[in-house]
N, C-alpha and C positions, 0 to 999 in steps of 0.2 A: 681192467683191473679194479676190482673192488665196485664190479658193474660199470665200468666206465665206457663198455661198449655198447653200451642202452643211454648213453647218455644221448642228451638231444643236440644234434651237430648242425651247421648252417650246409646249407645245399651244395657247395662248392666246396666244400672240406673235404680234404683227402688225407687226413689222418689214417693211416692204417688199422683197422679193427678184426676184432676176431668175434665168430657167434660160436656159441657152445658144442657145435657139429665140429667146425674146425680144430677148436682146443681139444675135444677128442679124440681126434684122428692124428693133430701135430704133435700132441705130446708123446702119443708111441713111436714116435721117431729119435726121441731123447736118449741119453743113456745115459746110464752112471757103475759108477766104477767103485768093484769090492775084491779087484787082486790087480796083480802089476798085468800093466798091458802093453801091448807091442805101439808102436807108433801105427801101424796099418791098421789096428784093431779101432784109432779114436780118431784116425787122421779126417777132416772134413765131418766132424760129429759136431754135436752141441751135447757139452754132459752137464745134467741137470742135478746140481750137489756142492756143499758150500767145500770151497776153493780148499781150506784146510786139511777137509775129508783127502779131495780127487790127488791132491799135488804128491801125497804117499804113493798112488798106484801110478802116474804118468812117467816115462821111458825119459832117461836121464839122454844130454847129448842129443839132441833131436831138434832144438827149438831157434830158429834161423834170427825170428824179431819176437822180442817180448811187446807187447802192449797195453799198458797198463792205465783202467780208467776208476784208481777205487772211488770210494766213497769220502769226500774234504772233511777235512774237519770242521763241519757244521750239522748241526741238527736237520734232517732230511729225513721225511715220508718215500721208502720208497713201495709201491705195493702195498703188500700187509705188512714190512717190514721196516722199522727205523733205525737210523744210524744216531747216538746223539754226541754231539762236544763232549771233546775231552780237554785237559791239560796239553799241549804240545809236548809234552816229554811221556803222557801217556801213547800219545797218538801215533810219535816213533816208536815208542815200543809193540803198539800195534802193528803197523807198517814193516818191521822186522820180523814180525812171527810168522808170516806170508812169502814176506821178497828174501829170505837166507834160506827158506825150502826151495824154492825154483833157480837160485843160480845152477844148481847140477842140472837142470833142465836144459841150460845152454849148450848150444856148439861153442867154441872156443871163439868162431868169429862172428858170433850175437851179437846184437844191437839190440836196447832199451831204452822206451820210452816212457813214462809217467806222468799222469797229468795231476795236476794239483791247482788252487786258485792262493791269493797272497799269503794267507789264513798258515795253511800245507806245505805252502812252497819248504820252507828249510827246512823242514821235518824229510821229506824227500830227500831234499840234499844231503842231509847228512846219515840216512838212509843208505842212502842207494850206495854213497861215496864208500863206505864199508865194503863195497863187496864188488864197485865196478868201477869205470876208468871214466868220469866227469867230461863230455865234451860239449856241450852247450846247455844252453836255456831258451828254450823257444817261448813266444810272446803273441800269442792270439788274441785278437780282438774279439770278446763275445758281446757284440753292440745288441744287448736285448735285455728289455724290461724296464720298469720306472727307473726314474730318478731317486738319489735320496736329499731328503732336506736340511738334513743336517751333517752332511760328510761327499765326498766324491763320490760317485756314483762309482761303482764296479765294473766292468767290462773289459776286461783282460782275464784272463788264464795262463798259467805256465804248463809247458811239456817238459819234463828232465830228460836231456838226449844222452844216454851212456854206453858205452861196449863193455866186454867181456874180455879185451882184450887190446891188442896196438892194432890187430888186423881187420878189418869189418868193413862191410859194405855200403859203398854214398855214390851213387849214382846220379850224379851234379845234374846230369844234363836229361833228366826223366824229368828234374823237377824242377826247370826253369820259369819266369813269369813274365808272361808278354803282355807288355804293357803299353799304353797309349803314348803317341810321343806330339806334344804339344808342341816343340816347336823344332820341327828337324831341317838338318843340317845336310846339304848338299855338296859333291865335293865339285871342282872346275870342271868334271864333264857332266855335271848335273842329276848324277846318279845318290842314291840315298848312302847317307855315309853314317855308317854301324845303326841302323837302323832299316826296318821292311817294311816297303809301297803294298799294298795289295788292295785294289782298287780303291774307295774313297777312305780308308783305316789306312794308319801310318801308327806303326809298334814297332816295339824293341822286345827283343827276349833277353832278360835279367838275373845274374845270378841268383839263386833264393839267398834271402837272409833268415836271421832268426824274429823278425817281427810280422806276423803273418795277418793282414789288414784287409784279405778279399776274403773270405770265410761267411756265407751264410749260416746262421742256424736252423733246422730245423722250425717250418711253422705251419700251420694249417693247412697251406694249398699246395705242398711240395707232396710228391708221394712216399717220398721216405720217412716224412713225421708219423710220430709213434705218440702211446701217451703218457712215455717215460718221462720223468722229471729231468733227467740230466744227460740224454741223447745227445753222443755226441755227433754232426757231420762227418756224412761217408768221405768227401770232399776231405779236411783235414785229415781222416785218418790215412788217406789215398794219396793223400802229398809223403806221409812218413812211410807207409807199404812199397812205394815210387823208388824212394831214396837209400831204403834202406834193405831190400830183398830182392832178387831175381826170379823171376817165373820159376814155379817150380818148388820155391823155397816154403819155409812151414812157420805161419805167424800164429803166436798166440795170445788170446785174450783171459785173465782169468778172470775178470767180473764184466762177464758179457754185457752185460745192459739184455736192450734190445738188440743188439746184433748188429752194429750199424762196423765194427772191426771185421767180421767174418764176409758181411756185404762185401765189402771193399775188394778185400780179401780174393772174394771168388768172382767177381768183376775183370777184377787185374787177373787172373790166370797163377795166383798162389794158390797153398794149400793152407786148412787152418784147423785149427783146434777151442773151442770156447767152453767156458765152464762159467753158470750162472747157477745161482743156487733158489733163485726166483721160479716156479714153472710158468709162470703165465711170461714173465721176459722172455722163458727160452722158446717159447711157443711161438710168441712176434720174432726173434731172429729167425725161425724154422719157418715160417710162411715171409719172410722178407727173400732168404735164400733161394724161395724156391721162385720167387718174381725174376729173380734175376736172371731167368732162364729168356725172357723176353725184355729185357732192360738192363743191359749193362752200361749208361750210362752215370758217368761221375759231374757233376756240376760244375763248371768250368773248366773241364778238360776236354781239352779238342784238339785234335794234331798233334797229340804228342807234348803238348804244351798246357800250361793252367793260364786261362786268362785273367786280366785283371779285372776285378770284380764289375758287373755292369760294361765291360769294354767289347765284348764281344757280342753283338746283337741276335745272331741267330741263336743264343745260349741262351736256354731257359733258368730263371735261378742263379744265373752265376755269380 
């Protein structure tokens, strides 16, 4: 982006890049939309067209999980494109011109998520509380980048978790966290008590909460890093596609990024739909998609379970 795949990279970097063969050939895989379309017509696409345009043409009743990664309200280079600060009370009314065109997008038992950092957080909230039914705030740890020296350093993120409705899907037990157990408890016939042996690892699997503390971010030697500023982990998005969808079902992303909600997406065995108004983003999600053909793995997930961060050793990344 903006030649950043000529840049000069260290030998063991696996940032994902693209050469100007690929961006030719990926990007006629794009589409974009100038009449109403069937769900079979976009389902598993990447449309390339700012959100505002596509959300007039896309099929009302259709859309199982919203997932939403906009843009914080902070001044951000993204591409050739920037976002800059506004007022909080301009920023909701941004945030509205976008999220009260996609609720008809919903099934009745939809689930939404939104991500925001402190700055965004209650702009969302009270956002979103307009038009959906408030059930949590999830609390991600994004432990990356300096310090600051004169204020708390930053490292958390919020996700606003919302339905559509009383009815919605949470599948507790897709997105449990087996976690190391430091000091366990045996009962009188010497068997492990609510806790599992398996050879020299002694773990408990945990209900999830809403403070999510094993989360790698993306970085040079993972193959999923891109050279988007605010990519989110397949991994977090793969905890909320887990908990919140069944195979089969149809999640969507409308400010794709790189693609790292569609990865997931098509990893776990949904269907998906993404709109980036970037070409060069949709171009990295459309060559990450197409990896996933020999790589479906998600970063600490194994057995059905997400391990705790570092606790699983044959897990790369986790």
């Amino acid at each position: 982006m903006e030649n950043l795949h000529n840049k000069q990279r260290a030998p063991l970097n696996r940032t994902l890049i693209l050469d100007e063969t690929e961006i030719a050939t990926l990007k006629k895989k794009l589409i974009k939309l100038n009449e109403n379309s069937s769900l079979k017509k976009i389902e598993n696409k990447i449309i390339n067209q700012d959100i505002l345009e596509a959300v007039e043409y896309l099929p009302g009743n259709s859309i199982d999980l919203l997932f939403i990664d906009p843009p914080y309200n902070i001044s951000k280079k993204f591409n050739k494109r920037s976002f800059k600060e506004m007022e909080l009370n301009e920023y909701e009314i941004w945030l509205d011109s976008w999220l009260g065109k996609m609720i008809r997008l919903l099934k009745d038992t939809a689930s939404v998520y939104i991500c925001g950092d402190w700055k965004s957080s209650a702009a969302i909230f009270n956002v979103g509380s307009k038009y959906l039914r408030v059930r949590n705030r999830i609390i991600w740890e994004r432990e990356k980048g300096r310090g600051a020296k004169t204020n708390w350093k930053n490292c958390t993120e919020d996700i606003w978790f919302f339905t559509k409705s009383n009815e919605y899907t949470f599948n507790v037990n897709a997105v449990k966290l087996r976690r190391k157990v430091l000091a366990p408890y045996r009962g009188k016939d010497g068997a492990p008590k609510d806790w599992i042996e398996k050879g020299k690892q002694s773990y408990r699997d945990t209900f999830p909460s809403n403070i999510w503390t094993d989360i790698s971010i993306p970085f040079w030697s993972m193959p999923e890093n891109t050279d988007h500023p605010t990519q989110k982990p397949e991994k977090l998005i793969a905890k909320i596609i887990l908990a919140s969808t069944n195979k089969g079902d149809v999640v969507f992303d409308p400010f794709l990024g790189s693609g790292s909600s569609v990865v997931a997406a098509k990893k776990l065995g949904r269907n998906f739909i993404g709109v980036e108004i970037d070409e060069m983003y949709c171009c990295l999600a459309q060559k990450r998609l197409e990896l996933v053909e020999n790589d479906k793995e998600i970063q600490g997930l194994n057995d059905g379970v997400f391990w705790e961060r570092n606790s699983f050793k044959d897990q790369k990344n986790n």
